[in-house]
C-alpha positions in Angstrom: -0.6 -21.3 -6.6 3.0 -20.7 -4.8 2.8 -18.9 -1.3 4.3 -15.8 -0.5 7.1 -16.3 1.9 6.2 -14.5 5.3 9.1 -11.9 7.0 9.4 -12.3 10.2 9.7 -9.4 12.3 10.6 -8.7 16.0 9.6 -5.8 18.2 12.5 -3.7 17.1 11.9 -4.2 13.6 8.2 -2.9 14.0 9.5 -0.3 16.4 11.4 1.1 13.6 9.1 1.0 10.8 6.7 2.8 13.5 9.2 5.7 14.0 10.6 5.8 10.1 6.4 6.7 9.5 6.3 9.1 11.8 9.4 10.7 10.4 10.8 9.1 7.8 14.1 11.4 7.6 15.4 10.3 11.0 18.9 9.2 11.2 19.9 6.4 12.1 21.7 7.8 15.4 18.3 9.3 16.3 16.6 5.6 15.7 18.8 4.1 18.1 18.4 6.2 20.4 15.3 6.6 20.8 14.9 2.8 20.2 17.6 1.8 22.5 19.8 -0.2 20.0 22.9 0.8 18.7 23.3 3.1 15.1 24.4 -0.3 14.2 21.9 -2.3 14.3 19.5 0.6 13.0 21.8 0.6 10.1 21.7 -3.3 9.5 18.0 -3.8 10.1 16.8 -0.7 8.0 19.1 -2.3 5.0 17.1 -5.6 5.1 13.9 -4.6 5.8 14.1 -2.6 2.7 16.2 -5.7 1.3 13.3 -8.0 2.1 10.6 -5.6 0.6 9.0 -4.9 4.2 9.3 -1.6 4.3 10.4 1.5 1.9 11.3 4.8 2.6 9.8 7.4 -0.1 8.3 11.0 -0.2 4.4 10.3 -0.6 3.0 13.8 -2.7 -0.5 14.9 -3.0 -1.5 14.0 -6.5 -3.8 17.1 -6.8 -1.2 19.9 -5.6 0.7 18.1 -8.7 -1.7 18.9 -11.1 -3.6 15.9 -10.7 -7.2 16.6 -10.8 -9.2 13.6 -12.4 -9.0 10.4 -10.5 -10.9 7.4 -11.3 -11.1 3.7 -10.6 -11.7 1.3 -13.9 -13.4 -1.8 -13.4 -12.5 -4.6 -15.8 -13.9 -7.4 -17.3 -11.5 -9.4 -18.8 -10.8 -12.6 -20.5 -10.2 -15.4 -18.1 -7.0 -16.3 -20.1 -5.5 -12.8 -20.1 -6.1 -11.2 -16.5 -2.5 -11.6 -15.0 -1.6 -10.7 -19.1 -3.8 -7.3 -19.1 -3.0 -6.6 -15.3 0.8 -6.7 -15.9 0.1 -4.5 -18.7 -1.7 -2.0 -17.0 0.7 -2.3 -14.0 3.6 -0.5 -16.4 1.2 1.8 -17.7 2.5 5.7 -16.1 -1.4 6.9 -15.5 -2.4 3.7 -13.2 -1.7 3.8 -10.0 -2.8 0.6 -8.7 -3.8 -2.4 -10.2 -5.4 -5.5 -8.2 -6.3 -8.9 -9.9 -9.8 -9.0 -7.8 -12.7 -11.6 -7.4 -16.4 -10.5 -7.6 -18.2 -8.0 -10.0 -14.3 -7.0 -12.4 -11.1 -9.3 -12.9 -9.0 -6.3 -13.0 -9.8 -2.8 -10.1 -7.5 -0.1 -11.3 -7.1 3.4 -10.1 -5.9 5.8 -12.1 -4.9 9.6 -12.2 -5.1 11.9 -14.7 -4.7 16.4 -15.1 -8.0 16.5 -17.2 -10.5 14.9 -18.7 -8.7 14.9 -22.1 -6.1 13.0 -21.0 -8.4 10.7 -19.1 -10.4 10.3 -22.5 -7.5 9.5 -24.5 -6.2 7.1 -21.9 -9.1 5.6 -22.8 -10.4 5.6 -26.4 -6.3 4.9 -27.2 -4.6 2.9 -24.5 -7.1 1.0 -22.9 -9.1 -0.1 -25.9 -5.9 -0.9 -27.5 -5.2 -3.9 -25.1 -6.5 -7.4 -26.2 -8.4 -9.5 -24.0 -10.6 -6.3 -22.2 -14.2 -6.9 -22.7 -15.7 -4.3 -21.4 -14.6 -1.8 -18.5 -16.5 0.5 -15.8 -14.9 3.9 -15.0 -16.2 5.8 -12.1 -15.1 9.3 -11.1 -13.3 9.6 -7.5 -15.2 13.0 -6.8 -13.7 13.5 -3.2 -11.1 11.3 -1.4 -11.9 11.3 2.1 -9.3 8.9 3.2 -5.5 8.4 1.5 -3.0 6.3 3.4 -0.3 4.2 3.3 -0.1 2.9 6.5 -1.7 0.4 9.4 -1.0 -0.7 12.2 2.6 -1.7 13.3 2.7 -4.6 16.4 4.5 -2.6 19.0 5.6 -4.7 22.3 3.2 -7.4 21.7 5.1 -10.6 20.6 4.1 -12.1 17.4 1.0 -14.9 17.9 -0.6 -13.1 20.8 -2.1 -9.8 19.3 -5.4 -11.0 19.3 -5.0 -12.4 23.2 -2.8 -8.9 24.4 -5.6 -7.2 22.4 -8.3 -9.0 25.0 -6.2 -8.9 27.9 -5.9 -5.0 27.8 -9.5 -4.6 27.3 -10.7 -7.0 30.1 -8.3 -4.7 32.4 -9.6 -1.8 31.5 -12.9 -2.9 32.3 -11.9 -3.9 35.4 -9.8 -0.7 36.5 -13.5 0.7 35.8 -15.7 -0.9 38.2 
């Protein structure tokens, strides 16, 4: 299997992803200031972190004050021949929202969103039974989402290679600046 090339990024790279989440309509003036870089550099870095697929910049909307009410998660099991097949499928289909090629109990974990139960029910007596290669699916019902997000943590001042050791290092001192 071909590996993923991995993007480096530097302190003011993650410093600017940090700030585009917390705001993600700041200018680039503002970034730099508040950054310490020139609009310049704010301009040229945003452009290929987005280039390089590190980072987007979207409006995130809450699926159920969009009408949205039904959301599930499909469990697949699925022909060992036709996973990647059935998940690219899936992946272009408008009601999934997430599709993961997964080891353990299913091949395929979707999750998918729906405004009722009819159109959940059609999704599936029509469009999921309709693609070769399923043998048998799972669908639970999300009844309450807790937790949504679409973040974690961004590296801020802590060169890349020593998280774990800065990580430590900070906790050893603050057990120290308690005794």
């Amino acid at each position: 299997m071909r590996r993923k090339r991995v993007h480096r990024v530097d302190e003011v790279d993650n410093r600017i992803i940090a700030a585009l989440r917390q705001d993600g309509r700041k200018s680039n003036v503002e970034l730099g200031r508040e950054i310490g870089v020139s609009e310049g550099t704010i301009r040229k870095r945003v452009s290929r972190l987005i280039q390089e697929g590190i980072m987007q910049v979207i409006a995130v909307a809450n699926p159920q004050k969009l009408g949205y009410q039904i959301e599930v998660m499909i469990g697949i099991h699925a022909a060992i021949d036709k996973v990647k097949e059935i998940a690219d499928r899936l992946a272009s289909t408008e009601e999934i929202r997430t599709v993961s090629i997964s080891s353990g109990v299913y091949d395929i974990l979707t999750v998918a969103l729906f405004r009722d139960n009819d159109e959940l029910l059609d999704f599936l007596m029509n469009k999921l039974s309709a693609i070769s290669g399923i043998k048998k699916t799972e669908t639970s019902h999300l009844l309450r989402t807790l937790k949504r997000t679409y973040d974690w943590p961004v590296y801020v001042g802590v060169a890349e290679g020593t998280r774990a050791s800065a990580t430590r290092s900070r906790r050893r001192q603050g057990a120290k600046s308690k005794t």
